[in-house]
N, C-alpha and C positions, 0 to 999 in steps of 0.2 A: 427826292423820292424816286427809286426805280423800278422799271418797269417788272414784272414780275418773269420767271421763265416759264414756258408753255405755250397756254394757248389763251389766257385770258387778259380780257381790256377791263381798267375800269374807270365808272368814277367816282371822282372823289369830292368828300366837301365833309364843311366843321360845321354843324346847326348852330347857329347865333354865330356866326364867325366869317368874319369875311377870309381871305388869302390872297398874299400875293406873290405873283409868280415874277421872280426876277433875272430867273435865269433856263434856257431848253439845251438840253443836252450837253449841259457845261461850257453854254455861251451866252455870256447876259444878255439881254433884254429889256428894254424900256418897264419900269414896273407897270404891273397890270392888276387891278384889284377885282376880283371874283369870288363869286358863289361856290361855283365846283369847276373841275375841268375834269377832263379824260387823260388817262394814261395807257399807253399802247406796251407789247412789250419790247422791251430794250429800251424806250424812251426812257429820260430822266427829267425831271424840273425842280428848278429849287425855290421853294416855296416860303417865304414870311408870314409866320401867325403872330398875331397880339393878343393874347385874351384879357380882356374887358374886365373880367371878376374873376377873385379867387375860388375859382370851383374845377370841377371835373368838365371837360368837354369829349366827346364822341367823335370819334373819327369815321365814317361812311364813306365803304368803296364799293358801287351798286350802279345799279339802273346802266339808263343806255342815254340822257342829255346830258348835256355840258352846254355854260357858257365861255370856255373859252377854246377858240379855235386858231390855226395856224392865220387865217387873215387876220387876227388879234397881235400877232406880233412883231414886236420890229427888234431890230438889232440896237442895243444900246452905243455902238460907236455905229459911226459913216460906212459902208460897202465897201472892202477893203481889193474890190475888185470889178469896177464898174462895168467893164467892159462887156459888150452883148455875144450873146453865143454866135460863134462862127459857123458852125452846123448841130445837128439835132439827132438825138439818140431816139426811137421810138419803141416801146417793149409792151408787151402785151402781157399783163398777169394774168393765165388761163389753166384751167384745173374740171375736174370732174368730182362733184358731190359725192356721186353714190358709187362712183370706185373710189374715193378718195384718192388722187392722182393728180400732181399738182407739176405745172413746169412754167417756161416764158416763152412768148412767140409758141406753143405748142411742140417745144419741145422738152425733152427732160434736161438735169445736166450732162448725162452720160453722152448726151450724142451734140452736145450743144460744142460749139465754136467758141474763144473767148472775145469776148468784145476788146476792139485794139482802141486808144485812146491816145492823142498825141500828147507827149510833154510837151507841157506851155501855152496851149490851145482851152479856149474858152467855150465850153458845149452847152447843149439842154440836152437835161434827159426828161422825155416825157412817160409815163408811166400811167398806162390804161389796164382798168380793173374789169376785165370779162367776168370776172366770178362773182359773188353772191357772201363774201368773206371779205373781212377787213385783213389787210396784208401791210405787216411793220418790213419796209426793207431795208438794208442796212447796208450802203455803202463801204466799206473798211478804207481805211487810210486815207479818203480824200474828205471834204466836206461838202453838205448836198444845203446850198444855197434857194431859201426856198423862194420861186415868184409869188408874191402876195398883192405885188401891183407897187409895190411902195419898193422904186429901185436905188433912191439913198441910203435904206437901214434893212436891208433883204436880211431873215433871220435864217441863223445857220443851224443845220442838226446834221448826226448823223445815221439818225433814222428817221424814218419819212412812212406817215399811216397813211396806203390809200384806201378810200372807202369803197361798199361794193357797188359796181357796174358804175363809175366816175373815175376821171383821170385828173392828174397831176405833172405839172413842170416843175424841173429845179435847175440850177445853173453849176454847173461843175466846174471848176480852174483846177486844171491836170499839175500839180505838184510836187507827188510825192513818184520818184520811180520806181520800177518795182512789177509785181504781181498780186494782186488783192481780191480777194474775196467779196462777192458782191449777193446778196441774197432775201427771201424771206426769213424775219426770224422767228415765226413760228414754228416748232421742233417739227411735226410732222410734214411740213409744206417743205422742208429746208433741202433736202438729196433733190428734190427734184425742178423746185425755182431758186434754182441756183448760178450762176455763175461765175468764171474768172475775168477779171477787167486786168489785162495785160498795157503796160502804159511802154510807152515805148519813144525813144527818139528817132523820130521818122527824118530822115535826110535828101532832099530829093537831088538821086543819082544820077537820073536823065534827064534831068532839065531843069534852068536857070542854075546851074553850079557853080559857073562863073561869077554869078552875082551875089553869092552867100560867101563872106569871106572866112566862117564857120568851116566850108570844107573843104579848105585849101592850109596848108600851114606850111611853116620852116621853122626847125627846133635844131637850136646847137646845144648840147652838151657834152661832156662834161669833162670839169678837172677836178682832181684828186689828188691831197697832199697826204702822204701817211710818215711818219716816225720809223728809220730804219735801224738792224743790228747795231748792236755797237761798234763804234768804232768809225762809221757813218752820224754827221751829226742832226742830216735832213738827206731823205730821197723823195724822188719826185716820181707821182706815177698822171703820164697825160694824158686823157682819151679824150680825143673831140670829134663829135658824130653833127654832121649836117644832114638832115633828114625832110623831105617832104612826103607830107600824109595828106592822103585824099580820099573820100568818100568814095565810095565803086558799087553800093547799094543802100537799103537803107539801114543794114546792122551792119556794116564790114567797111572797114577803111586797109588802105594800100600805101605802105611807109615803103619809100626809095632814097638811097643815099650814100653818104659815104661816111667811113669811121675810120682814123689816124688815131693808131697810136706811138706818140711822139716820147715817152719817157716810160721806163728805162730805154736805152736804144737796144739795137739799130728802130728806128721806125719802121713802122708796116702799115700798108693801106688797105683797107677792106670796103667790098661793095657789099650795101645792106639791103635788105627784102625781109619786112615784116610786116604780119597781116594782122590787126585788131578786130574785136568783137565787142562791141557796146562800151569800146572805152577799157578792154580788157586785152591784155597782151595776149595772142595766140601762138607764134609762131616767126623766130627770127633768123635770118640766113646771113653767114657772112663769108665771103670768098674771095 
């Protein structure tokens, strides 16, 4: 079942029917057998009914309890990422009622900063509800690891209810790189608690460099055989480039070196200077 688009929660339950929930945001779950539960929007759950008799049953999506709640669930395999947060993200969900004006930390997106996040690095983000409104927020691309206390089977989603004026932790393993979208997904709340989570490989350029054998390297290549005109039965074409690349900030490395090319003749030696950008070729010099 998914969450609906807008602005509405509900809950749900089958009179005379139990349900069970096996799966939250298309990641199973230890089964859970309930009455009703709440659905936020953008959540998903995938739910098992049995009915008991051949008859018609009711489906009710209302009111404002549920019994089941995110301390209710555990992850159906082991934590695929035990590891405890190395640092802690802290965001404020704040807004105004009677302008209807909604941002994070008090700001909008328009003037907000993106949040930088390390590839590889294990965080909390904690997530405090100033307002008076339940707010579904939605991670994109990574998964928001929820603390429930139980750090064997921590359940995954990628959206997270928080309730109003009450906070929430989750545990985030920075995997995917990239730039994502990170927000409220309620339509109206959404231009304004919003933000970009820029994930980035962080290198540190001034310090311990030496000891990261990641920002040092030597790269030989290359040889190349190609099929010549006729009348040639093989030519040989040889370029081999010794190259060391070195970090010089945290998005830019510095390739120095040398490149021979040894077939067809005469041979020629070139000195090389090329600058990368996140693992992207930018700029090569050869003289």
């Amino acid at each position: 079942m998914d969450g609906v688009p807008g602005m509405t929660f509900f809950d749900v339950r089958i009179p005379g029917l139990k349900m069970t929930v096996v799966a939250a945001d298309g990641q199973y779950v230890e089964p859970i057998s309930i009455d009703e539960f709440r659905i936020g929007v953008a959540e998903t759950y995938d739910v098992i009914v049995e009915p008991k008799d051949d008859r018609a049953y009711t489906i009710f999506a209302q009111g404002i309890w549920t019994t089941c709640t995110y301390a209710d669930l555990r992850h159906l395999h082991t934590t695929s990422d035990p590891r405890d947060p190395e640092r802690e993200i802290e965001l404020h969900l704040t807004g105004n009622m009677s302008r209807y004006m909604w941002s994070i930390n008090g700001v909008k997106f328009a003037d907000a900063e993106p949040l930088v996040m390390k590839y590889g690095e294990r965080l909390r983000i904690t997530l405090v509800n100033d307002t008076m409104m339940n707010h579904p927020i939605h991670l994109h691309g990574l998964w928001s690891d929820l603390e429930t206390g139980d750090n064997q089977h921590i359940p995954r989603k990628h959206t997270v209810i928080v309730q109003p004026g009450s906070k929430i932790s989750y545990r985030v393993t920075v995997d995917a790189k990239g730039r994502w979208a990170y927000h409220c997904h309620l339509l109206y709340h959404m231009s304004g608690m919003f933000r970009e989570v820029r994930l980035v490989c962080l290198k540190p350029a001034f310090a311990d460099m030496e000891a990261d054998p990641l920002l040092s390297k030597l790269m030989i290549d290359k040889l190349e055989i190609s099929e010549a005109d006729e009348g040639n039965p093989l030519a040989w074409e040889a370029e081999l480039q010794l190259l060391y690349s070195r970090a010089i900030s945290p998005y830019w490395d510095l390739q120095l070196g040398w490149r021979g090319d040894m077939q067809p003749t005469p041979t020629r030696n070139w000195a090389v200077i090329s600058t990368i950008y996140w693992n992207k070729l930018v700029k090569t010099i050869y003289d």
